[in-house]
C-alpha positions as a printed Julia matrix, in Angstrom:
326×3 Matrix{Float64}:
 -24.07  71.45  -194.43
 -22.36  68.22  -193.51
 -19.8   69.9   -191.16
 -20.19  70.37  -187.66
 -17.2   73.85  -188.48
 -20.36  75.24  -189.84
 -22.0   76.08  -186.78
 -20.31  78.63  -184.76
 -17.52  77.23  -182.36
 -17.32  74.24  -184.51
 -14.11  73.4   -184.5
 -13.81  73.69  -180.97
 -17.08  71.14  -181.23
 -15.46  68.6   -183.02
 -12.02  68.34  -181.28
 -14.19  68.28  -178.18
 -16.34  65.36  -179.82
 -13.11  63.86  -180.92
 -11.5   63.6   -177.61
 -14.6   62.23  -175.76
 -15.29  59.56  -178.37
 -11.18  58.24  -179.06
 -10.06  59.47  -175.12
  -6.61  60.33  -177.04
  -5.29  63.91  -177.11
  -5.06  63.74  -180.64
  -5.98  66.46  -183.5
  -8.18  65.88  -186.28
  -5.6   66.27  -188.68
  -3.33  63.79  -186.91
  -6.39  60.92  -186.88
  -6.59  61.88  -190.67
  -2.97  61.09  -191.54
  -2.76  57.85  -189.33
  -5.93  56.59  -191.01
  -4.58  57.27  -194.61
  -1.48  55.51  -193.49
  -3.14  52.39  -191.64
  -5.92  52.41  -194.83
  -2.31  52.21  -197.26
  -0.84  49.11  -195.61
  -4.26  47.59  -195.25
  -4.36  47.81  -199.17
  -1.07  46.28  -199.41
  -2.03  42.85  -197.6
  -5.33  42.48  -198.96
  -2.67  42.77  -202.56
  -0.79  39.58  -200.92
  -3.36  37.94  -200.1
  -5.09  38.27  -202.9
  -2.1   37.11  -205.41
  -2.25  33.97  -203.47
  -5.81  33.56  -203.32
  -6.95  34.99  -206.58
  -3.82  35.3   -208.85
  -4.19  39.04  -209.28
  -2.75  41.75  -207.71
  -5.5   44.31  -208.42
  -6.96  45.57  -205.34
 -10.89  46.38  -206.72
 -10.78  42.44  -208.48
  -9.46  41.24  -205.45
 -12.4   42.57  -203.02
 -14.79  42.18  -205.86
 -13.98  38.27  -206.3
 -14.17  37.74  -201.99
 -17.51  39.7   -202.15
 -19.29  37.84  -204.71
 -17.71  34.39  -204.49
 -21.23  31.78  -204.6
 -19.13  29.74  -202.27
 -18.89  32.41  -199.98
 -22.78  32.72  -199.69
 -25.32  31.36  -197.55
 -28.4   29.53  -198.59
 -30.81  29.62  -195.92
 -31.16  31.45  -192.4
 -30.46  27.89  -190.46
 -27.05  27.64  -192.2
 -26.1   31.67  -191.24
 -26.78  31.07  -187.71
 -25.21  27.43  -187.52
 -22.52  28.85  -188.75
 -22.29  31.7   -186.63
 -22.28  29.15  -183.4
 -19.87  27.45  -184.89
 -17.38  30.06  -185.28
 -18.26  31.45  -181.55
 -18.05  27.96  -179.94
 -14.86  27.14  -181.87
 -13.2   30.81  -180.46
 -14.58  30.1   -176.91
 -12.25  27.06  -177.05
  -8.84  28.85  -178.01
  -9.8   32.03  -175.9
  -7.71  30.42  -172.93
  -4.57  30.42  -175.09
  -4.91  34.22  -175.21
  -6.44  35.38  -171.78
  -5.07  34.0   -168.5
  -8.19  35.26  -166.85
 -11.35  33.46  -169.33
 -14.47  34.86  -167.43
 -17.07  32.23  -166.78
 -20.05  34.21  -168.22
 -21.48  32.25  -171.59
 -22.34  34.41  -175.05
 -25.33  32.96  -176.75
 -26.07  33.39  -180.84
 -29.82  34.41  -180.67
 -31.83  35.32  -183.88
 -33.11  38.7   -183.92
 -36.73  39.22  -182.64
 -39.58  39.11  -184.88
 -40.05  43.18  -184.62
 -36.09  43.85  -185.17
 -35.66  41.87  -188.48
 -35.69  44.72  -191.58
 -35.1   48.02  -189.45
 -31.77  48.15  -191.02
 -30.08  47.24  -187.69
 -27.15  45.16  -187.35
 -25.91  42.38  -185.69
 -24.83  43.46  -182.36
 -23.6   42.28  -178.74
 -26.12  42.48  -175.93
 -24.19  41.87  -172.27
 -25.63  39.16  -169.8
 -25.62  39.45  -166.13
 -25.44  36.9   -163.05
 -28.98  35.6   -164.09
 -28.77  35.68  -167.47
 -25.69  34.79  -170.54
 -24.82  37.86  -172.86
 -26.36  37.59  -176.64
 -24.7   37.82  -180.01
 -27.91  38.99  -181.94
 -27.81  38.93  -185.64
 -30.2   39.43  -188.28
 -31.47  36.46  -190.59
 -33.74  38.26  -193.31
 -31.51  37.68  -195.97
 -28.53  35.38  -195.4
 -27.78  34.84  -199.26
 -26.58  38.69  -199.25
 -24.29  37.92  -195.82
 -20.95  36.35  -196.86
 -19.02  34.16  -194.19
 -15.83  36.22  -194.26
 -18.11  39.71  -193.05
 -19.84  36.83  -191.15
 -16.73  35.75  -189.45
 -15.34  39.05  -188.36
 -18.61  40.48  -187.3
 -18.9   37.48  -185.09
 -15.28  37.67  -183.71
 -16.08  41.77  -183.01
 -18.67  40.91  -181.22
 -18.36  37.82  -179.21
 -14.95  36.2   -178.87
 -12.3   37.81  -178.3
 -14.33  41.28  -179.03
 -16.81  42.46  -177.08
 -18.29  39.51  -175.01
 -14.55  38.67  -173.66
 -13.9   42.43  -173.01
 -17.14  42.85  -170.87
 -17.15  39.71  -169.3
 -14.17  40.15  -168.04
 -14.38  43.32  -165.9
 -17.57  42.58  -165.34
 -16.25  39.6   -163.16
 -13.63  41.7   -161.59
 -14.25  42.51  -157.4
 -13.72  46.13  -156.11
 -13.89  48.05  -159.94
 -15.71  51.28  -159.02
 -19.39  50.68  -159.77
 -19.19  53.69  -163.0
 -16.76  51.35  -164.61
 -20.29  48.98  -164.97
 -22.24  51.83  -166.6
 -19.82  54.3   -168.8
 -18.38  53.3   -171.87
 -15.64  54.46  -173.68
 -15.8   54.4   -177.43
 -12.24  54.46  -177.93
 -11.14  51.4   -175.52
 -14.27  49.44  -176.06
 -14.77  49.45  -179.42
 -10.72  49.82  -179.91
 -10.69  46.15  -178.45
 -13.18  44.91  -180.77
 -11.57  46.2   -183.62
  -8.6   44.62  -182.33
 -10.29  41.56  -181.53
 -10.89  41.11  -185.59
  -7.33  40.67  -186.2
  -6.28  38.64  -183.2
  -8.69  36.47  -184.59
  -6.66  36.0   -187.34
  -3.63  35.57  -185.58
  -5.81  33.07  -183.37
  -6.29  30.97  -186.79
 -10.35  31.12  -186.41
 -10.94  32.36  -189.95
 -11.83  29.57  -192.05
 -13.05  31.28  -195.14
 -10.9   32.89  -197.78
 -12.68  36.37  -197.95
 -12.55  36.39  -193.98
  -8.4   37.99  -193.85
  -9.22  40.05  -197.15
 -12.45  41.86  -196.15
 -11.3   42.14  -192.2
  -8.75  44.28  -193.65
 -10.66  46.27  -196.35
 -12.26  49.11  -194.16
 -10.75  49.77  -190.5
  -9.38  53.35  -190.67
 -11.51  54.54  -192.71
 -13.17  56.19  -190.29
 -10.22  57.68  -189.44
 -10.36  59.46  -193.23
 -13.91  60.38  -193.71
 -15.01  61.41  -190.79
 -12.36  63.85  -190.33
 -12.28  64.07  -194.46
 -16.15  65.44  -193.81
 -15.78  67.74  -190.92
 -12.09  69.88  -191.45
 -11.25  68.87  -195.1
 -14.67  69.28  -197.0
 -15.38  66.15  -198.62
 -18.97  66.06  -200.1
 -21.25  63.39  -199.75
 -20.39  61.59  -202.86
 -16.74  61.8   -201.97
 -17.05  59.84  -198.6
 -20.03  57.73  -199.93
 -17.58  56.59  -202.61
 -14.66  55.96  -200.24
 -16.45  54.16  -197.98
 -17.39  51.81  -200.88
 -14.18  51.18  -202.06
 -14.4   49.02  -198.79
 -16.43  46.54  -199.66
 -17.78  46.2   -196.13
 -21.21  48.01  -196.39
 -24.12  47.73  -199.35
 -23.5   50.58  -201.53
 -26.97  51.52  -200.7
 -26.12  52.34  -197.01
 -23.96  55.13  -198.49
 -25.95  58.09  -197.21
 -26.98  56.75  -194.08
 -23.36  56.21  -192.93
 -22.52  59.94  -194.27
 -25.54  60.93  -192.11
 -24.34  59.0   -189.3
 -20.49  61.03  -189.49
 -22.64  64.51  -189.79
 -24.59  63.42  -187.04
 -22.14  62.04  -184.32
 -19.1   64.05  -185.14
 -15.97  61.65  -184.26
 -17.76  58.79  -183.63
 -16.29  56.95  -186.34
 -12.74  57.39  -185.82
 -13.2   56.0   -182.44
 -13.06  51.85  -183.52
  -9.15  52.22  -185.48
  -7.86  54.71  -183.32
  -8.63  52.75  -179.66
  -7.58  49.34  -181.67
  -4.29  50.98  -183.06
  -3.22  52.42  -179.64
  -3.79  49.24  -178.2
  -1.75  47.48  -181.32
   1.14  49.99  -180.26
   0.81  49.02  -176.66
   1.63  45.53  -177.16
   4.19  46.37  -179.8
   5.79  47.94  -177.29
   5.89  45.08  -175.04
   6.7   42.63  -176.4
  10.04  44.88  -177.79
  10.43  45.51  -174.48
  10.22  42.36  -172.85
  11.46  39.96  -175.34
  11.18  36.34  -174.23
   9.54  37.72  -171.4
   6.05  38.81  -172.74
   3.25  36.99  -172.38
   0.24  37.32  -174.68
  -2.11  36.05  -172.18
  -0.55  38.42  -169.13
  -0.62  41.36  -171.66
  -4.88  40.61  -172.66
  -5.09  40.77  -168.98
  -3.91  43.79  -168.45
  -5.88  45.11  -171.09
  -8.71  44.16  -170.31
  -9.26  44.16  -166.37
  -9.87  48.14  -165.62
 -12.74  47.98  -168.2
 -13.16  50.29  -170.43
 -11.17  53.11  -169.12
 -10.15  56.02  -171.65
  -6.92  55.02  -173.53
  -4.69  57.39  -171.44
  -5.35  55.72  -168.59
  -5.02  52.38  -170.18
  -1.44  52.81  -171.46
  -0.57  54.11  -167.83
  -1.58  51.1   -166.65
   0.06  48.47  -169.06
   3.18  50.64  -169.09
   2.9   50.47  -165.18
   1.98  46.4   -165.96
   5.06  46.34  -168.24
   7.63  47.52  -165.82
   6.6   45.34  -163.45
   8.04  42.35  -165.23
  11.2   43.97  -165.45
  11.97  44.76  -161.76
């Protein structure tokens, strides 16, 4: 059985594993219904986008021509990670137009070890320390099947404005408690990343076509399967075929990603749900403060508790909120 409600007390298991991974009081049916809806108006801009970029209007030709575009390819390792520092040098620039606080700690694109290249892992953020700068690892066994728009928004995830700004930043902070250096919250931290992808946008650092298109193609659809596998019954080839619609992921990688949901029970729901709560938060700013708000002051607040579960976090920029209103 997929379903953690198969074991005994499995519900109780999976609103349990819900809670810890997303930190919001929020029922599995709920995260199911917000993900359909965020997946919905997802579909619609990639549809706008793609009747400028493409002429066409249907969704599968749309994320089938920013997939496969030979443009869009790479032709050698050296050109994937070139471009990679590229498009983390050129974000480190505009980062202080976002963040009134820029930590001073340095992110470095580094190659994958010898040992790590065709394990099946992927790219990922490795934090530095006062001795050393943080890494954005990625792989470089087969750049002609990485396209620059994944390319992009993997690289803005991880680095900057995702994860290397996030952890940087507190990590630079005097007088946090020492546990905020050592727990991490799934929902706030990789919320912020997820985030991160389409601040990016809004930031102007895409420079490919596909980049806007596939950013958009698969947040919240962890929202959908994950809780589609574990309270509605979805079979494998139901979620494998979902998550495909996507675009984001080899078709191949279908059952290890339905392995990982029946594995880590919530998990998956935790990236869209933290970034959409943290979306809301600043919605709700900047309505609130008009003129007033200030992007930067906002990141700031955001960002300087660490990763502290999202209840806490929207006490805190609610607190941060009223403040400029006194």
């Amino acid at each position: 059985e997929l379903s953690i409600t198969a074991i005994p007390d499995g519900r109780e298991c999976y609103d349990a594993l819900l809670y810890g991974y997303t930190t919001l009081d929020r029922s599995g049916e709920d995260v199911y219904e917000l993900g359909q809806a965020t997946v919905a108006a997802n579909k619609a801009g990639i549809v706008e986008l793609g009747r400028a970029a493409y002429e066409t209007e249907d969704f599968n030709e749309i994320l089938e021509r920013a997939k496969n575009d030979p443009a869009d390819r790479f032709e050698s390792a050296e050109e994937l990670l070139q471009f990679s520092k590229d498009m983390v040098a050129r974000a480190a620039v505009e980062m202080p137009n976002w963040v009134r606080t820029m930590p001073e700690q340095a992110v470095e694109v580094v190659p994958f070890e010898k040992h790590e290249e065709g394990t099946g892992r992927s790219a990922h953020y490795n934090p530095g320390n006062a001795d050393r700068p943080a890494e954005y690892r990625i792989p470089l066994a087969t750049p002609e099947e990485e396209g620059r728009g994944n390319a992009e928004a993997t690289a803005f995830h991880e680095a900057w404005p995702g994860h290397h700004l996030q952890v940087a930043t507190f990590q630079a902070v005097d007088g946090l408690h020492p546990v905020t250096r050592i727990i991490w919250f799934s929902g706030p931290g990789e919320g912020w990343a997820r985030y991160s992808e389409a601040l990016a946008e809004e930031m102007g650092l895409y420079l490919s076509t596909s980049g806007p298109i596939l950013r958009r193609a698969w947040p919240a659809r962890g929202m959908v399967v994950d809780p589609g596998i574990h309270l509605f019954g979805w079979t494998r080839e139901e979620a494998k075929a979902y998550m495909a619609e996507s675009g984001r992921f080899p078709v191949s990688s279908g059952d290890e990603m339905v392995d990982r949901i029946a594995i880590m029970p919530g998990q998956l729901t935790a990236y869209d749900s933290g970034g959409l709560e943290i979306l809301a938060l600043r919605r709700e700013a900047e309505a609130a403060l008009g003129d007033d708000f200030d992007i930067r002051e906002f990141h700031d607040a955001v960002l300087e508790n660490g990763t502290i579960p999202l209840g806490y976090l929207r006490q805190h920029v609610e607190a941060w909120r009223a403040s400029k209103t006194d």
